[in-house]
Legacy VTK file of the C-alpha trace (Angstrom):
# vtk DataFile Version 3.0
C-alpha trace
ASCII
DATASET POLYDATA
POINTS 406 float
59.499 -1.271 21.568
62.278 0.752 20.372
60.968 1.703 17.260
57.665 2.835 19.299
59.984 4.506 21.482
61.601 6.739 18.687
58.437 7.448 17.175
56.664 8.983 20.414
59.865 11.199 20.744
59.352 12.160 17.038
55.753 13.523 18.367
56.851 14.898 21.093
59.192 17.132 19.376
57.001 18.346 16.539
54.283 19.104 19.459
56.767 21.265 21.061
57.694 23.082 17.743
54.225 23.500 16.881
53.735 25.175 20.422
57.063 27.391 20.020
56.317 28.812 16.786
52.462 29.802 17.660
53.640 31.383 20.716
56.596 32.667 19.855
56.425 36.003 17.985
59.296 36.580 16.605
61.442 39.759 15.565
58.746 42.417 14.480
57.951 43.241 10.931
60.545 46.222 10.096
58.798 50.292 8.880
59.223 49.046 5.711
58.166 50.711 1.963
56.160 48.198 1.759
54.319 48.014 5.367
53.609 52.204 4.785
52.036 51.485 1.365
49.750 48.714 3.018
47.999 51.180 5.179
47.490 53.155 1.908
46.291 50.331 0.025
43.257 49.786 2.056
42.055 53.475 2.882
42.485 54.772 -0.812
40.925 51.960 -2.097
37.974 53.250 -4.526
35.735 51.009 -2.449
35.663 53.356 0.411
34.596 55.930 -2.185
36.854 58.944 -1.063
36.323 58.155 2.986
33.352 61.291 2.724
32.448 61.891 6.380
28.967 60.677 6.933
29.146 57.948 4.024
29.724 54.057 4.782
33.502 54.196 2.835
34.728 56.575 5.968
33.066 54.298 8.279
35.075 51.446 7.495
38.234 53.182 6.850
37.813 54.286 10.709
37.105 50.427 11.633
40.338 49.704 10.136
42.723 52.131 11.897
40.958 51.179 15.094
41.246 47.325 14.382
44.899 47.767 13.589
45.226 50.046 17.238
43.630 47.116 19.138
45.877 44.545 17.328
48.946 46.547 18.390
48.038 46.393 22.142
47.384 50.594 22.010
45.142 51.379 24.398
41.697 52.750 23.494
41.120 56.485 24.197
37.642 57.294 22.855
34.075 57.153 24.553
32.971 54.582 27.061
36.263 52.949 26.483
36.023 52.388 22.799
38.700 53.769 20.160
35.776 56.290 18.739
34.915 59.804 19.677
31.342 60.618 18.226
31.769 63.918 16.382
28.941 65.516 14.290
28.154 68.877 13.073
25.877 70.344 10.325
26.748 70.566 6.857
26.452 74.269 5.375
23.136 72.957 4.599
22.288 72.161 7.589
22.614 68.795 7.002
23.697 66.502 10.477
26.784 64.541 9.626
27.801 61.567 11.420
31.525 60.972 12.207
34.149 59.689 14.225
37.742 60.520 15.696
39.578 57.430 16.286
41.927 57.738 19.452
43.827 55.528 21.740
47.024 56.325 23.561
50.611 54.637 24.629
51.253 55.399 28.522
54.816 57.040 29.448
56.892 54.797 31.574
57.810 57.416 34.087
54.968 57.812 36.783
55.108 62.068 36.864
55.473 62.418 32.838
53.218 60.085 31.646
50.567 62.506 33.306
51.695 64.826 30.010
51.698 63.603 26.184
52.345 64.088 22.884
50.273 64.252 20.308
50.166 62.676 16.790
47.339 63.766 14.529
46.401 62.579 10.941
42.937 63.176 9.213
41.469 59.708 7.729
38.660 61.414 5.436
38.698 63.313 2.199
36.126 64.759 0.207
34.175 61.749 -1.594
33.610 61.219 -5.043
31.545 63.579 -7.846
29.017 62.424 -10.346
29.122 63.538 -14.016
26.730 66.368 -14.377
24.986 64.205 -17.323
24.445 60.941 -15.050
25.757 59.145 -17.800
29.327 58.343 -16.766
30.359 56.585 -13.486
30.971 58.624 -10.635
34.550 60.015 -10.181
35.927 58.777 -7.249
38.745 60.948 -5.109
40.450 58.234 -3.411
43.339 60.655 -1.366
45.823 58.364 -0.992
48.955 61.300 -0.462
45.425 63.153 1.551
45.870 61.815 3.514
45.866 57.945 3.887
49.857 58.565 3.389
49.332 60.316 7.012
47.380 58.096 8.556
49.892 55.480 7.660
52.377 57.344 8.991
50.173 57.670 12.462
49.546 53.953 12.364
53.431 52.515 11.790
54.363 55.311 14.500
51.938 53.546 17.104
52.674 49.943 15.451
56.666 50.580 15.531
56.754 51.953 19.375
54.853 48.925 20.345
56.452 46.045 18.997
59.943 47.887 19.149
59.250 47.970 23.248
60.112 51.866 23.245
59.708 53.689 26.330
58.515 56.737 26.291
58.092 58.710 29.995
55.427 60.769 28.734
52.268 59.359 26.833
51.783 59.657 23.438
48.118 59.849 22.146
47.285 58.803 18.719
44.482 60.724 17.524
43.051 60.021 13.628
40.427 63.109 13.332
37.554 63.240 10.769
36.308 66.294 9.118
39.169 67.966 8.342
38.402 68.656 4.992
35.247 70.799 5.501
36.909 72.668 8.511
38.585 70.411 11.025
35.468 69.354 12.635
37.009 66.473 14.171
40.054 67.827 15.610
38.017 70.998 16.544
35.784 68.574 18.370
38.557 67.044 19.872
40.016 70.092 21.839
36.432 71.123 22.877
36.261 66.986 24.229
39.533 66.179 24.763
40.026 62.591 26.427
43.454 63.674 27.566
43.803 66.815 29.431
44.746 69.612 27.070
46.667 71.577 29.423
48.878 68.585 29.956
49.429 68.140 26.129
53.003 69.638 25.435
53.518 69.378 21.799
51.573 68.344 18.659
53.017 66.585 15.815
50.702 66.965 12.596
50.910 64.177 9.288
49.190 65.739 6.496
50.311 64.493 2.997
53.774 63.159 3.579
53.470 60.369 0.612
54.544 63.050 -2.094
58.373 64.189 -2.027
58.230 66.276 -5.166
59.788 68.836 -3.331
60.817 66.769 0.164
59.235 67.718 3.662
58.113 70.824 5.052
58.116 70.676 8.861
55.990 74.163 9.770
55.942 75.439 13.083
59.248 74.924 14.150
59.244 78.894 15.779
56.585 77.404 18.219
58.973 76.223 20.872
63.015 76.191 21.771
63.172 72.471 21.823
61.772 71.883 18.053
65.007 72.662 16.898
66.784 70.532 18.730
64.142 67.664 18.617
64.280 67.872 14.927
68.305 67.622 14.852
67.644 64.397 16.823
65.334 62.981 14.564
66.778 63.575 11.476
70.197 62.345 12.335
71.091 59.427 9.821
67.741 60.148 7.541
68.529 60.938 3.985
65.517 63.444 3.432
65.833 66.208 2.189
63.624 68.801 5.025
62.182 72.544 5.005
61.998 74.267 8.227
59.429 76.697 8.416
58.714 79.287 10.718
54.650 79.553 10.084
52.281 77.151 11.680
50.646 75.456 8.493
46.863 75.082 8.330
45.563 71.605 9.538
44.505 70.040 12.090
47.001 71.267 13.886
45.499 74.425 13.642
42.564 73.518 16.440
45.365 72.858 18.891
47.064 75.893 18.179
44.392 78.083 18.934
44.260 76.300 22.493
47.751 77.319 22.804
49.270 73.921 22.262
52.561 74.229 19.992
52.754 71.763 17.306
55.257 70.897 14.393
53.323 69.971 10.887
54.586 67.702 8.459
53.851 68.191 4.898
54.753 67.126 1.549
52.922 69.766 -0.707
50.366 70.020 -2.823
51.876 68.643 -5.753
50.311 67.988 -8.737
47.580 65.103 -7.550
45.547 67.486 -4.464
42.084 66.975 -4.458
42.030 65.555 -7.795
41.102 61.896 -8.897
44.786 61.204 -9.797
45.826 61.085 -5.930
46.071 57.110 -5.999
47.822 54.797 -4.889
50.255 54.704 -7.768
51.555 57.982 -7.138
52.541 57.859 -3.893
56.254 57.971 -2.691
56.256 55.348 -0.276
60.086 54.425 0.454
60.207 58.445 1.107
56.827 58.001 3.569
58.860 55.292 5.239
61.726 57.263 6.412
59.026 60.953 7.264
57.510 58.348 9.559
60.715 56.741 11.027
61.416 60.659 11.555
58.294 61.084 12.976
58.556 58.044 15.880
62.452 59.389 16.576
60.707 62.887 17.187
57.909 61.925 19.102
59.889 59.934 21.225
62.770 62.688 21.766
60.027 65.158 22.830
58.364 62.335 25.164
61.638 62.086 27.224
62.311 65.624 27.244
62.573 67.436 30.474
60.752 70.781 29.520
58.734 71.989 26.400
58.367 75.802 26.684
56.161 77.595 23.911
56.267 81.048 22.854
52.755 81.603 23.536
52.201 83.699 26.902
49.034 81.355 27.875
48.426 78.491 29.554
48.140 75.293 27.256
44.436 74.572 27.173
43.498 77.847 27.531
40.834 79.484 24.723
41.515 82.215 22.655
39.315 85.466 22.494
36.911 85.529 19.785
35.493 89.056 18.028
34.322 87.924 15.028
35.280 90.251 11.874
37.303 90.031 8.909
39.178 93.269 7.887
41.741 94.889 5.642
44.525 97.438 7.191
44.925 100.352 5.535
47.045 101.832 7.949
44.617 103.926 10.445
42.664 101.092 11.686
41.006 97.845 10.924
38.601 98.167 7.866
36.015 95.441 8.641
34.944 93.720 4.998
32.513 91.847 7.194
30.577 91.075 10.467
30.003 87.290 11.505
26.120 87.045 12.087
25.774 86.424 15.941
29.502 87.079 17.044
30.579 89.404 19.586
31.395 92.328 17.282
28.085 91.774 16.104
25.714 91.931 18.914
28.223 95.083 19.627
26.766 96.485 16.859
29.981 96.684 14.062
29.197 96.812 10.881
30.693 95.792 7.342
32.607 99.088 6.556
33.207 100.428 10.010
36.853 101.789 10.886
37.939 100.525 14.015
40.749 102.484 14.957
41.431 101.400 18.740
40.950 98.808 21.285
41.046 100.346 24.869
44.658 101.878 24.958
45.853 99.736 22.122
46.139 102.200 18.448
44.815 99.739 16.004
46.394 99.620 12.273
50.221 100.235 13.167
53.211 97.208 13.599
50.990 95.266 16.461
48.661 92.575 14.709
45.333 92.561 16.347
46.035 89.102 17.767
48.872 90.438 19.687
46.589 92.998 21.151
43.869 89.814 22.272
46.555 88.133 23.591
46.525 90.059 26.767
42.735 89.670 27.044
40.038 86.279 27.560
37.069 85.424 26.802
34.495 87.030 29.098
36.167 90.506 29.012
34.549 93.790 28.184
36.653 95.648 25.943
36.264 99.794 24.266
36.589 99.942 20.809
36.906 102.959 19.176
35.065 102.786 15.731
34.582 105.413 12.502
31.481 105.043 9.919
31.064 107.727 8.041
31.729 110.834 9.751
30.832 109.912 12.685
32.917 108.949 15.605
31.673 106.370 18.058
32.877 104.158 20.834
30.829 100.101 21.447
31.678 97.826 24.320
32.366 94.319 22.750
32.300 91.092 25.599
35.106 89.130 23.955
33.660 85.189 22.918
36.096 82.368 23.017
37.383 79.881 20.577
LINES 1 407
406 0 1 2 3 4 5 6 7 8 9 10 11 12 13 14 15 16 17 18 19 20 21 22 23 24 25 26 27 28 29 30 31 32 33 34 35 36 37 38 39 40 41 42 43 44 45 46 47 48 49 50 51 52 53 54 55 56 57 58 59 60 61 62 63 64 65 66 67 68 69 70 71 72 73 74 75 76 77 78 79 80 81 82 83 84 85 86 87 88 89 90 91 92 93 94 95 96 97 98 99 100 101 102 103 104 105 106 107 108 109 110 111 112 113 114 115 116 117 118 119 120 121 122 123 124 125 126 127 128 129 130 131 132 133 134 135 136 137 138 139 140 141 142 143 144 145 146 147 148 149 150 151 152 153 154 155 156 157 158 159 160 161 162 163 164 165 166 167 168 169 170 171 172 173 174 175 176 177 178 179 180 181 182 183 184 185 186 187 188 189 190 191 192 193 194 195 196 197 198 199 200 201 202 203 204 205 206 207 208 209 210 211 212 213 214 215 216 217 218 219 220 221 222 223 224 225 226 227 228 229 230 231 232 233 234 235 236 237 238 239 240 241 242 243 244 245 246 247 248 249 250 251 252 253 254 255 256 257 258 259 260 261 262 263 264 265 266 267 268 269 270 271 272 273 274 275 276 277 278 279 280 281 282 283 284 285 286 287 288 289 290 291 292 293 294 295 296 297 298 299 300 301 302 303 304 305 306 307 308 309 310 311 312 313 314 315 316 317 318 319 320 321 322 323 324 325 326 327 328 329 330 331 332 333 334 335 336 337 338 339 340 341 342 343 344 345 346 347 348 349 350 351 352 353 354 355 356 357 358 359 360 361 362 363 364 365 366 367 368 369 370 371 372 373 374 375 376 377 378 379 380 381 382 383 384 385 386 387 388 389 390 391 392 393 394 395 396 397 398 399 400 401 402 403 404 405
């Protein structure tokens, strides 16, 4: 009896141990080297074939950052409750691409701020892979692992790490990883015409484009864009041992689409480095203790400006709001705005400028001194009617243009 006694505790306790351990946790797995690189592993795999929007590889490389979202508890963000935005456009061939944002979204803890968020953004395609003219050589393969898996990566541990480290941030933070940025930020431009959180109440957007380089260290661009990037920054940097650029231009990216809506942002960037857009950006090349600690910099900033009481911008309209569009590309030689071309449809062009025309004012503004002509827009919107005064040839003319939007 005793012995049958002793045995039947014996079961007992390796029952309970067996129930402890599977529903017990445990500490979470540290932003590591190692857990960065993983992330890179999979989407610059030469299976997905260079993540080409459109193409199966890009598919599944946004099927992985959503399954890894969902596994982390983030809440999905995209259409009819999913983590995917549907975002096609035509190819300059016409051609309909088929794509996908991939967006879900931590809620603040405070019931006022978490009605605002933050923004991290990281494109998850890059441009495919290229045949060999003769067809007799296997197709080179562009597998972007510093562009920009390394960015993604750094979007994914950010989400992962404010999970499972219980942070809580009063304003949401919204994880968006946009397609199409390669051929013109379709995906992020989609985005701000769709948003699934309201743009006017997104206060800041932080940008991860190539940060798994470190030749050089880290640009952070847009720093000018409001009073409390500084400070931020300072905050999120204390205690890293990177070595960082701050930059007072905004960096084209994704960020970029934002921007024009007004929306300040602060870009992360490695550089171009030797590897861009060739077939040598793998794996092997990346810096990934360095894209450990960019990301850990990331989370402390993201956080910081989550809890902050204010972000001001130095843009004088509302966040959200678009920006007037004219249409023309031009040169300034000093009297005016020399166009060197017309965009077929635009404003300017169903105003009748043409390639060559001088435009030498807009209403009362003198075109071609100090003020840039986006200063001038600045204090106009979409929808209004504006006199330009415009030189071809000899002749002196003035055309109403209705300003478009963008």
């Amino acid at each position: 009896m005793k012995k049958i006694h002793l045995l039947t505790l014996a079961a007992i306790g390796l029952v309970s141990f067996i129930i402890v351990s599977q529903c017990s946790s445990g500490p979470p797995e540290p932003l590591t080297a190692k857990s960065f690189l993983e992330h890179v592993k999979f989407l610059a795999d030469p299976k997905l074939e260079g993540r080409l929007p459109g193409t199966e590889g890009c598919r599944k490389a946004g099927d992985y950052i959503a399954g890894k979202l969902k596994s982390w508890s983030v809440e999905p963000l995209g259409d009819n409750g999913s983590f995917f935005q549907k975002a096609d456009w035509k190819s300059r061939r016409g051609e309909k691409i088929e794509s996908r944002n991939v967006i879900g979204i931590i809620r603040g803890s405070d019931e006022k701020m978490k009605k605002e968020a933050i923004l991290i953004v990281a494109h998850y395609d890059h441009v495919g892979k290229a045949s060999d003219p003769g067809g007799k050589k296997k197709a080179k393969i562009y597998t972007g692992a510093n562009d920009n898996a390394s960015g993604v990566a750094a979007l994914l541990e950010a989400a992962r790490m404010i999970k499972e480290r219980k942070l809580k941030p009063k304003r949401s933070i919204v994880f968006l990883a946009s397609t199409g940025e390669e051929t013109g930020m379709h995906g992020s431009g989609y985005y701000t015409e769709h948003p699934t959180f309201p743009l006017e109440k997104t206060q800041a957007v932080i940008n991860a484009d190539q940060v798994g380089g470190y030749e050089r260290g880290v640009a952070v661009m847009g720093v000018h864009m409001s009073p409390q990037f500084d400070n931020a920054l300072d905050a999120a940097l204390k205690g890293a041992d990177i070595k960082v650029s701050r930059q007072k231009i905004a960096g084209r990216g994704d960020n970029a689409s934002f921007n024009n809506r007004f929306i300040p942002s602060l870009f992360f960037w490695t550089g171009y480095g030797n590897h861009y857009h060739k077939t040598s950006d793998t794996v092997k090349n990346i810096n990934s203790k360095k894209g450990a600690e960019i990301t850990e910099v990331i989370i402390k900033l993201a956080a910081h400006l989550a809890d902050v009481e204010k972000i001001e911008t130095i843009f004088s309209r509302p966040r959200g709001s678009y920006r007037p569009f004219v249409g023309i590309g031009y040169d300034t030689p000093g009297d005016g705005l020399r166009l060197t071309s017309v965009v077929k449809g635009s404003p300017a062009d169903k105003a009748g400028l043409k390639k060559g025309d001088l435009i030498t004012a807009m209403d009362k503004h003198k075109l071609g001194g100090s003020r840039r002509l986006s200063e001038i827009l600045s204090e106009y919107k979409p929808g209004d009617a504006v006199e330009v005064t415009v030189k071809r040839g000899k002749k002196t003319m003035k055309l109403k243009i209705t300003l478009g939007k963008r």
